[in-house]
C-alpha positions as CSV (number, residue, x, y, z in Angstrom):
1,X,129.6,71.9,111.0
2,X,132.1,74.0,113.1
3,X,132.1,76.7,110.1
4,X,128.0,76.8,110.7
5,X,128.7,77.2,114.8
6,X,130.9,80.1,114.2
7,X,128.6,81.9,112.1
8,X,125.4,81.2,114.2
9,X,128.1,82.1,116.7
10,X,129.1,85.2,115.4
11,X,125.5,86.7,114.3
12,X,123.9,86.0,118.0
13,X,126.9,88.4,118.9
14,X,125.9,90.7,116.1
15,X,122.6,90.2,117.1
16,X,122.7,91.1,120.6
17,X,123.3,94.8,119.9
18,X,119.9,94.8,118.2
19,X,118.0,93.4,121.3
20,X,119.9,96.3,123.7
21,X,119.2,99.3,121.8
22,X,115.8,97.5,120.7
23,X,114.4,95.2,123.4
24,X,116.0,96.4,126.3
25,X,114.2,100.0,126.9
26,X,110.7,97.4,126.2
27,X,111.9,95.7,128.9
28,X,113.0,98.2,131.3
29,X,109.8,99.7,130.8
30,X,107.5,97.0,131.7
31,X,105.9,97.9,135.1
32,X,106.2,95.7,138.4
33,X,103.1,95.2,140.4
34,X,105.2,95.5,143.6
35,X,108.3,96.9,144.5
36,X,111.3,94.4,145.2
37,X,113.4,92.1,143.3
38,X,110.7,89.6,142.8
39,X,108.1,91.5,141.2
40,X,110.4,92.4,139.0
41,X,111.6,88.8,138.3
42,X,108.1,87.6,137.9
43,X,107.1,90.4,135.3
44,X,110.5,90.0,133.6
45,X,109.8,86.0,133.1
46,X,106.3,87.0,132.3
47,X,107.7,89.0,129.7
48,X,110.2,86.9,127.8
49,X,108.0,84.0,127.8
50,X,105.0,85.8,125.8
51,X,108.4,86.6,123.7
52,X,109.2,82.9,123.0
53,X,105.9,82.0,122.6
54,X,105.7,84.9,119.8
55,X,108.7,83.6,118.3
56,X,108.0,80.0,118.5
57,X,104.4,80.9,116.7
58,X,105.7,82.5,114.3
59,X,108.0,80.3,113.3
60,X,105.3,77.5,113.0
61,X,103.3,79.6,110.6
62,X,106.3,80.2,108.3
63,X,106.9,76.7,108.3
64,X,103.4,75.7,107.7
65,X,103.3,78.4,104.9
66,X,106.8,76.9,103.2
67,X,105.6,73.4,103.7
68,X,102.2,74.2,102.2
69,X,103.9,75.7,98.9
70,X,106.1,73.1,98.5
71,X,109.9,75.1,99.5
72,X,110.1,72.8,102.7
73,X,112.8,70.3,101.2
74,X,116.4,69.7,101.3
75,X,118.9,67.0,100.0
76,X,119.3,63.9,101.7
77,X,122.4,64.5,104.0
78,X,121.8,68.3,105.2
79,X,120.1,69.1,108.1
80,X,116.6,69.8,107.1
81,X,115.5,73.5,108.6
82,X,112.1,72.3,108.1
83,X,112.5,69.2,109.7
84,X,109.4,67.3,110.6
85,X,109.6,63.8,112.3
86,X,106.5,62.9,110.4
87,X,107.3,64.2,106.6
């Protein structure tokens, strides 16, 4: 399990070079609808939460897809990445 840390470990730090040079002008250029630091909060939160939301969505439809042809199963003792309490 520690081997699969390091490399989730290791590709978010990979990763995060993509969301600078990708995600971080999008951000920088989303507008404030006042000046001050909590405009600016409010509209960055805004922001990243239609982001998870995206993500999260997304990730449900794959699922749903891979469940519904069949490629939504693992052995026994590893951790399911399609895990469903209900399957």
């Amino acid at each position: 399990m520690n081997a699969l840390l390091a490399t989730a470990f290791l590709l978010g730090i990979a990763g995060s070079a993509h969301c600078v040079g990708m995600c971080g002008p999008i951000a920088l250029a989303v507008p404030s609808p006042a000046p001050g630091w909590r405009a600016r909060l409010t509209s960055t939160l805004i922001l990243n939460s239609g982001r998870l939301l995206t993500y999260m969505l997304s990730g449900c439809s794959v699922r749903s897809f891979r469940k519904s042809i069949g490629t939504c199963r693992s052995p026994a003792n590893y951790h399911d990445l399609c895990w469903d309490p209900y399957y």
